[in-house]
C-alpha positions in Angstrom: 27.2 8.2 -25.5 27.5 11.4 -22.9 29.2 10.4 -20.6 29.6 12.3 -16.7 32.4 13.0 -14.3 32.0 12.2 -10.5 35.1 14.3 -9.6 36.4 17.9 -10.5 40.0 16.4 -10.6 39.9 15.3 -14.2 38.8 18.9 -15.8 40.6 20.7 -13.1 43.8 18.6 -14.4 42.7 19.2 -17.9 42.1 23.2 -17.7 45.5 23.5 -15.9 47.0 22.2 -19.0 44.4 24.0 -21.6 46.0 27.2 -19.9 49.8 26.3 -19.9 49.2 25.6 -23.8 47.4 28.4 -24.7 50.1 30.9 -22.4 52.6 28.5 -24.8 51.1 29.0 -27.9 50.2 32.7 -27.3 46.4 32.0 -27.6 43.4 34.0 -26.4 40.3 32.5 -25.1 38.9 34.2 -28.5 41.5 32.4 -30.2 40.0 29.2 -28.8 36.3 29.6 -29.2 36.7 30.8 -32.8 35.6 27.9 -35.3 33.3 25.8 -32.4 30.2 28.1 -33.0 29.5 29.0 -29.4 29.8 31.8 -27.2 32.7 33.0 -26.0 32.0 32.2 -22.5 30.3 29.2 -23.2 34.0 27.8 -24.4 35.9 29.4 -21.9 33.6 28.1 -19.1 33.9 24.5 -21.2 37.6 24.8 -21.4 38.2 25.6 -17.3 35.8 22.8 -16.3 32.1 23.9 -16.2 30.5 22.9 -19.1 30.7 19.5 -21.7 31.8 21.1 -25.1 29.8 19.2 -28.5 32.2 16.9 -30.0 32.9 19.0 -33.2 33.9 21.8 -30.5 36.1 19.8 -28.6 38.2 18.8 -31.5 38.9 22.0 -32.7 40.1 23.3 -29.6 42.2 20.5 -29.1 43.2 20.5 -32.4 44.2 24.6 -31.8 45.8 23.2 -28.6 47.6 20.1 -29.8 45.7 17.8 -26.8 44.9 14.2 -28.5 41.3 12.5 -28.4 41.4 11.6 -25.1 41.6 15.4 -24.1 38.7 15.1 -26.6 36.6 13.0 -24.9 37.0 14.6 -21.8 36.0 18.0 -22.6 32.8 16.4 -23.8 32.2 14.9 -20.8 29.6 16.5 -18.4 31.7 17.7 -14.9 31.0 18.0 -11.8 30.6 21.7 -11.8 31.4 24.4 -9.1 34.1 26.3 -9.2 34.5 27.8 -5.4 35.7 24.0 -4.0 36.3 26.1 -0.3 33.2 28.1 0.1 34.0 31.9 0.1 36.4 32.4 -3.0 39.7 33.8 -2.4 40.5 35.1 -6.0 40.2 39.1 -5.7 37.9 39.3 -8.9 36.3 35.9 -8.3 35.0 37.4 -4.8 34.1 40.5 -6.1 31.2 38.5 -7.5 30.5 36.6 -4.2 30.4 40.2 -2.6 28.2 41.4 -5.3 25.5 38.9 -4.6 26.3 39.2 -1.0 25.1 42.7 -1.2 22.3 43.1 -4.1 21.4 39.1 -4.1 18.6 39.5 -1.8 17.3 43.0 -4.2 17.5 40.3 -7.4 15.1 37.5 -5.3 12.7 40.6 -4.5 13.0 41.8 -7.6 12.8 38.6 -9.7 9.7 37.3 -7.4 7.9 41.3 -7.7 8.1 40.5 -11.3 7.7 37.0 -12.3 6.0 35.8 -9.7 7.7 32.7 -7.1 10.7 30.7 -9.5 14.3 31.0 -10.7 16.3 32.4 -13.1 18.2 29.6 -15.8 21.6 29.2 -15.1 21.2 26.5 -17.5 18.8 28.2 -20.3 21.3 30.7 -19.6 23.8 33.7 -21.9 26.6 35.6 -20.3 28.1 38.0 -22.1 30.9 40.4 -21.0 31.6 43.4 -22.2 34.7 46.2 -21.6 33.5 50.2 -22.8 35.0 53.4 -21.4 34.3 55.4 -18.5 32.8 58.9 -18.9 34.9 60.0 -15.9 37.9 57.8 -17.1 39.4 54.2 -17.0 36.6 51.4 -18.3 33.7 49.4 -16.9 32.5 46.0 -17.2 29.3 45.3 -18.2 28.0 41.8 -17.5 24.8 40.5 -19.3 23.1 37.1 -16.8 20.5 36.3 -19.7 18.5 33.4 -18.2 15.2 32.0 -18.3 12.8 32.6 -15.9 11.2 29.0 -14.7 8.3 29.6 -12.2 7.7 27.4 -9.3 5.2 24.7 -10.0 3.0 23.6 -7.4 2.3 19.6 -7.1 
């Protein structure tokens, strides 16, 4: 039976340790999400306390990890998700995200409405993908797929 957290402390506890062992065992996030058949940031997310991982998932990463069942059945577990517990984030590239939405996130809602009409967009029907390609004028860029669905508001 799925079962649900009532308090970030358990996964927070449990993704401090999923990242001492995989700095120990010299593990990417990659290395991790290989085998589960999910996304990449699906796992990762999962593994740093935002998202219950499928059973099957769960005990290959802690099998990868060395965690026993009760790691497990905690990962499985749906948290309590949120990941800036003191408002404005502090963590340089963690903020660079708040700012991002602090400057275009009202352009997105105009945008969004212009052309779906009045709803949101899925964070839970929802694929984020990241990917790192080369500058033209040097150095790289990030570029960050938000794939959600769009759910219009339903008048009652």
């Amino acid at each position: 039976m799925l079962q649900s957290q009532f308090a970030q402390t358990p996964r927070l506890a449990l993704a401090d340790t999923v990242i001492d062992l995989k700095a120990r065992k010299n593990l990417s996030w990659q290395d991790l999400t290989d085998g589960t058949g999910l996304s990449l940031a699906f796992v990762t997310a999962a593994l740093l306390g935002q998202h219950p991982l499928p059973k099957e998932a769960a005990d290959i990463v802690c099998g990868k990890l060395g965690l026993d069942e009760d790691a497990s059945r905690l990962l499985q577990s749906v948290p309590l998700r949120g990941s800036f517990p003191s408002g404005v984030p502090t963590d340089p590239t963690m903020y660079r995200f708040y700012e991002m939405l602090q400057v275009y996130g009202s352009t997105l809602k105009a945008l969004v409405h212009e052309q779906f009409g009045d709803g949101i967009i899925s964070a839970i029907n929802f694929k984020l993908d990241l990917k790192k390609v080369e500058d033209p004028d040097g150095g790289s860029r990030a570029v960050i797929t938000l794939d959600g669905k769009y759910l219009p508001t339903k008048p009652f």
